[in-house]
N, C-alpha and C positions, 0 to 999 in steps of 0.2 A: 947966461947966454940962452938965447931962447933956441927953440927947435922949428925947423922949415917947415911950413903951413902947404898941406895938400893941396892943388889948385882946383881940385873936384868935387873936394869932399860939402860945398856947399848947395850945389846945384842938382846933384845925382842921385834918384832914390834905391836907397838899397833894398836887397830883399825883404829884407823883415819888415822894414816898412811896405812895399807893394803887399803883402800877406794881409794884413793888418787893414788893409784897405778893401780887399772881398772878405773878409770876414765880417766887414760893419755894415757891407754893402748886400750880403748873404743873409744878414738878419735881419737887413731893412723889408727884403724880400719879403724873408718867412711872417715877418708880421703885420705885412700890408695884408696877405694870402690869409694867412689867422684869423686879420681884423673881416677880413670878405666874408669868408666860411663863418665865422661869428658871426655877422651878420647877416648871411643867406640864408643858413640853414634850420632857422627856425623860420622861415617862411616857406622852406618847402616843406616840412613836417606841417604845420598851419596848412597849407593846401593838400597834402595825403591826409591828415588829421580830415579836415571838409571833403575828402572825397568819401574817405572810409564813413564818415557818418550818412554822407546822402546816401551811400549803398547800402548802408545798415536801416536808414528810414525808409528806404524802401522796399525793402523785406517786409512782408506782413507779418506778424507773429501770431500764432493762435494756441486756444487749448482744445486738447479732443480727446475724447473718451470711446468705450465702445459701447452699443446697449446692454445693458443688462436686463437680466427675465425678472418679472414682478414676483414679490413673496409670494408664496403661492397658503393657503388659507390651511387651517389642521383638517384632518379626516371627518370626512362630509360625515355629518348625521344628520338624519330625515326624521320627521315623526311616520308612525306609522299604527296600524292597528291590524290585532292577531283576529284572524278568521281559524275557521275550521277548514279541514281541508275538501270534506264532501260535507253536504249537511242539505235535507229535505224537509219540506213541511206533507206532513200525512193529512191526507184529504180523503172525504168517502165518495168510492164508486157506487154504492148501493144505497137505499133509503130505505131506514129502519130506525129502532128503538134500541137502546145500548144498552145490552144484558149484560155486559161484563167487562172492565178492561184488566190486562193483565201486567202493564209496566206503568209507575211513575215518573215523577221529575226526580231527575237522577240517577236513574236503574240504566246499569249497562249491558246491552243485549246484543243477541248474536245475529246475526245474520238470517230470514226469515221465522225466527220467532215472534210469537202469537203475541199480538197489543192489546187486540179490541175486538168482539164478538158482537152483533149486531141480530135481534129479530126484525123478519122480515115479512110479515104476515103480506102486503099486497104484493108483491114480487114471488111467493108461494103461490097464490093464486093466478097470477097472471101466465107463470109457468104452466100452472093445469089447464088452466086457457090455450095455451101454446100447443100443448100436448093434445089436446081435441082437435083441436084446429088441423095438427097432423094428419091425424086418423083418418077428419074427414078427407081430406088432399088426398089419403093414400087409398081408401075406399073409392074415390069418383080416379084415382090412375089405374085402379083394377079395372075396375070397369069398361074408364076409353081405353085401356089396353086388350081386353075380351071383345070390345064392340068392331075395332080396327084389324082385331087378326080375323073376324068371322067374313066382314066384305073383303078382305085382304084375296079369302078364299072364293067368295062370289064372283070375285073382279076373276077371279083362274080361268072361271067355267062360262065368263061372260054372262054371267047373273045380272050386273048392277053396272051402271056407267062408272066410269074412271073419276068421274068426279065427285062422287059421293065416297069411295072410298079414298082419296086422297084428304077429304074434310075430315073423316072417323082418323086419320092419321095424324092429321094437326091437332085432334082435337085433342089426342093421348098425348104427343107432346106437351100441347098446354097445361094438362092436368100432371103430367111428370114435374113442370116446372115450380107448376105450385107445388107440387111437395119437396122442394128442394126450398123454395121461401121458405115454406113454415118450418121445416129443420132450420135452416139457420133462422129462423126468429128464436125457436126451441135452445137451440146452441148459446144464442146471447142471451137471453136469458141467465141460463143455468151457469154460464160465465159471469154475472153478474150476482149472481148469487153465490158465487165464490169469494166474492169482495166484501160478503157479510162478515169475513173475519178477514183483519188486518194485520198485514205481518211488515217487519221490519226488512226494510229493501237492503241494506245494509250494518254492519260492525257497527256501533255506536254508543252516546250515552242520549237518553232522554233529556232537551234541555228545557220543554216543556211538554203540559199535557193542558187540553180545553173540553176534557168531556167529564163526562158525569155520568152516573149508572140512573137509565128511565130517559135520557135526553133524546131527545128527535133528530137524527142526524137522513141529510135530504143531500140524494146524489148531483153531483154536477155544479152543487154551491163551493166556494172558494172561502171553507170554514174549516182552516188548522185545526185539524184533532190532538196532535202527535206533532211535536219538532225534533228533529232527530239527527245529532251532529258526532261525524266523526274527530276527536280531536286526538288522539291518538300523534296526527301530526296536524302543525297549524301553517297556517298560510300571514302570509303580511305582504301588502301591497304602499309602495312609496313611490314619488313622484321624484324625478329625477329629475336637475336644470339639466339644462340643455348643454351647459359649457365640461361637464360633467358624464355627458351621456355616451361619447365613445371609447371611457374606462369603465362601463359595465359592462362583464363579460358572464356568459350562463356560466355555472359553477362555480365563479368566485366565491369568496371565501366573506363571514360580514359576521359582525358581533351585536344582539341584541339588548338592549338595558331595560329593564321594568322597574319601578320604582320601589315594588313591594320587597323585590332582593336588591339592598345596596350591597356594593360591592361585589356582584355576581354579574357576569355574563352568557348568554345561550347563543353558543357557535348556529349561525344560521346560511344560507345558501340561495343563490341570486339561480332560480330553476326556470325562469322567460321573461321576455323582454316584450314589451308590444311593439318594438320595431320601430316605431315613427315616434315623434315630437308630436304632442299636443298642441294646434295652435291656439288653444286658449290661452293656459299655460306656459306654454314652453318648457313643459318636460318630457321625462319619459318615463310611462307606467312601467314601473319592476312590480314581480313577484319572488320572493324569497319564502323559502319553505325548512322551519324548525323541527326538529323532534321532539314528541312530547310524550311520549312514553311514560315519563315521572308522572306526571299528571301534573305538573307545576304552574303553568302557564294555563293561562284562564283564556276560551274565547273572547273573542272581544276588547278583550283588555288594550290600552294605549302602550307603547312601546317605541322606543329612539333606536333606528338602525343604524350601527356603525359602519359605515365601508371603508373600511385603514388604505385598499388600493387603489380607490375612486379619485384620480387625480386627472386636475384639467392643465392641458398644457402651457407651462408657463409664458407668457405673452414677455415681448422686450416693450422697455422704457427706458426715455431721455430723459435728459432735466429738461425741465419747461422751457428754460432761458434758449435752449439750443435752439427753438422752433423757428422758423422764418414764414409770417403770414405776407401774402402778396394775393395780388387779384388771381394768378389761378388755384391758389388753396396754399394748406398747410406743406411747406418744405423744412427739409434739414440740408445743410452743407456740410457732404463729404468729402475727404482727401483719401483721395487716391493712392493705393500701395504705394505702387513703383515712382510714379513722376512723381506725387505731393502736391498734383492740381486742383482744384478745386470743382466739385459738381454736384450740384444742387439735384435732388430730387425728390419729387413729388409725393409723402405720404397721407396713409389713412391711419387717425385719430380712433383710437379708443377709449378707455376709463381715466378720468383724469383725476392723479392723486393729489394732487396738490404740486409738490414738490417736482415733482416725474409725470409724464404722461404716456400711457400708452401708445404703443407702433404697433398695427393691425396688417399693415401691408408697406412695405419700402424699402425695411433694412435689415441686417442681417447681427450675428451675435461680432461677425467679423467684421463690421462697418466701423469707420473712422468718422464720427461725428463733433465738428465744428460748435465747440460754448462756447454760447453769447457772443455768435456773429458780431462783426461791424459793418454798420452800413454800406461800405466801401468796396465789402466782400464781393466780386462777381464769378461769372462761372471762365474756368479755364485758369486763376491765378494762381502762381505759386506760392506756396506759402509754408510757414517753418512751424514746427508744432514746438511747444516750447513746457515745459511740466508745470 
């Protein structure tokens, strides 16, 4: 027997089926929405992707350093040569015949001691000459002086007009003056006959001698008898460049080399400066002054002075590539601390090493200098320093 058939149950949807219908129709959604986003969003990465790169090509990148100072060169050495530090050529005041001399080449003497003895036979005569020549002067001043006080006494009583004793008054005068000439001719003379012996004007050693005992030596010629140097202490004179010349200071401190002592040096002393640059040269005259007391050090001799503190200031340099040449001269491109903008300015060129060139005037040790510009570079852009 069968069972009564629902009159509903074919037309009427029940719950579980209505569920069943947003759930198929909930995920048609979700993967329409999926398929979109799949397929959107790699075109919007593709367009951030193409924006973030134009933004990035548009930063400029550069590299940049700061100057540095050029190696600076070892401790100046100059040639140089040792002088003495006083030294005179002995010459004769007086004309005579060499009876004697009393130092050689090499003999060290004091301070007016006796050289050279000289006869003097016509300057003995010329003397006795000198000395008559007095007499009579002072014979004819006795005289106008007797003749002048006797009208002196005429003129009292009105004996003799006024003008004849005023002439006997000149006339004593005149003859007073003459004997004041002929004393000083008398005086030079016999001062000149004191120069028959030659004495040593200074401390010294003999470094040479040109006379001979019987030789004719004749005043007022410029004929070395006697050369006479103190060396005691020596002198050396070096020529300073010029880049050089405002670390010489008087008193520094400098070390000498001579060849004949390897391994040895004579502590020596910067004691003036001539002050100015040579423009022939371009230096500056030093003198330094050794002690030689040892006796070690020879006049004359050639000698290397060392100046350990003679330093020139060290100058900055770029790499070459840094340089930007344009019509108005040699520039660098700097970046700016703060902003990171860019600004060209104008230098002066010094030594160029090759690699680096010197900067004489523009930038600083604290400059941010631009390697190997590009073209493209101009003044005001921002730009990224990059290592």
């Amino acid at each position: 027997m069968n069972a009564p058939k629902n009159p509903t149950s074919d037309h009427t949807l029940t719950p579980t089926s209505s569920g069943g219908f947003y759930g198929v129709l909930f995920l048609v959604l979700i993967s329409a929405v999926g398929a979109f986003v799949w397929g959107w969003l790699p075109k919007v990465q593709k367009q951030q992707s193409a924006v973030a790169d134009t933004r990035d090509l548009a930063i400029v990148r550069v590299r940049a350093a700061a100057p540095v100072p050029a190696p600076l060169p070892p401790p100046l050495s100059l040639p140089g040569e040792l002088k003495a530090r006083v030294e005179a050529s002995i010459t004769a005041r007086a004309t005579g015949y060499v009876s004697k001399w009393h130092a050689d080449l090499g003999d060290k003497v004091e301070s007016g001691q006796l050289l050279l003895e000289l006869d003097t036979p016509e300057m003995e005569r010329d003397i006795a000459k000198s000395q008559a020549q007095l007499e009579v002067a002072e014979a004819g001043r006795k005289l106008a002086e007797t003749t002048a006080a006797r009208w002196k006494e005429m003129l009292a009583v009105n004996a003799t007009a006024p003008q004849a004793a005023d002439e006997k008054q000149a006339d004593l005068e005149l003859k007073t003056a003459a004997v004041a000439a002929a004393r000083a001719d008398l005086e030079r003379l016999e001062q000149l006959k004191n120069f028959a012996k030659l004495s040593a004007p200074f401390a010294g050693t003999i470094t040479a001698r040109r006379v001979e005992q019987g030789q004719l030596v004749e005043a007022n010629v410029a004929t070395e008898l006697f050369h006479l140097a103190d060396t005691s202490k020596l002198r050396v004179f070096i020529h300073v460049p010029q880049a050089f010349a405002q670390s010489i200071q008087v008193g520094q401190d400098a070390q000498l080399v001579v060849a004949e002592y390897r391994g040895s040096t004579f502590p020596a002393k910067v004691t003036r400066t001539a002050g100015a640059i040579d423009a022939a040269s371009r230096t500056l005259l030093t003198e330094l002054e050794v002690d030689n007391k040892a006796g070690k050090l020879l006049a004359g001799s050639y000698t290397q002075v060392l100046l350990p503190a003679a330093k020139m200031d060290a100058p900055l340099t770029v790499p070459a590539n840094a340089l930007i040449f344009r019509s108005n001269g040699a520039q660098l491109a700097l970046i700016e601390e703060n902003s990171g903008l860019i600004k060209f300015v104008k230098v002066t060129l010094g030594r160029d090493f090759g690699a680096t060139v010197e900067i004489s005037e523009g930038v600083t040790s604290e400059s941010r200098v631009v390697l190997n510009p590009p073209d493209s570079l101009t003044e005001g852009m921002h730009v990224e320093v990059v290592q």
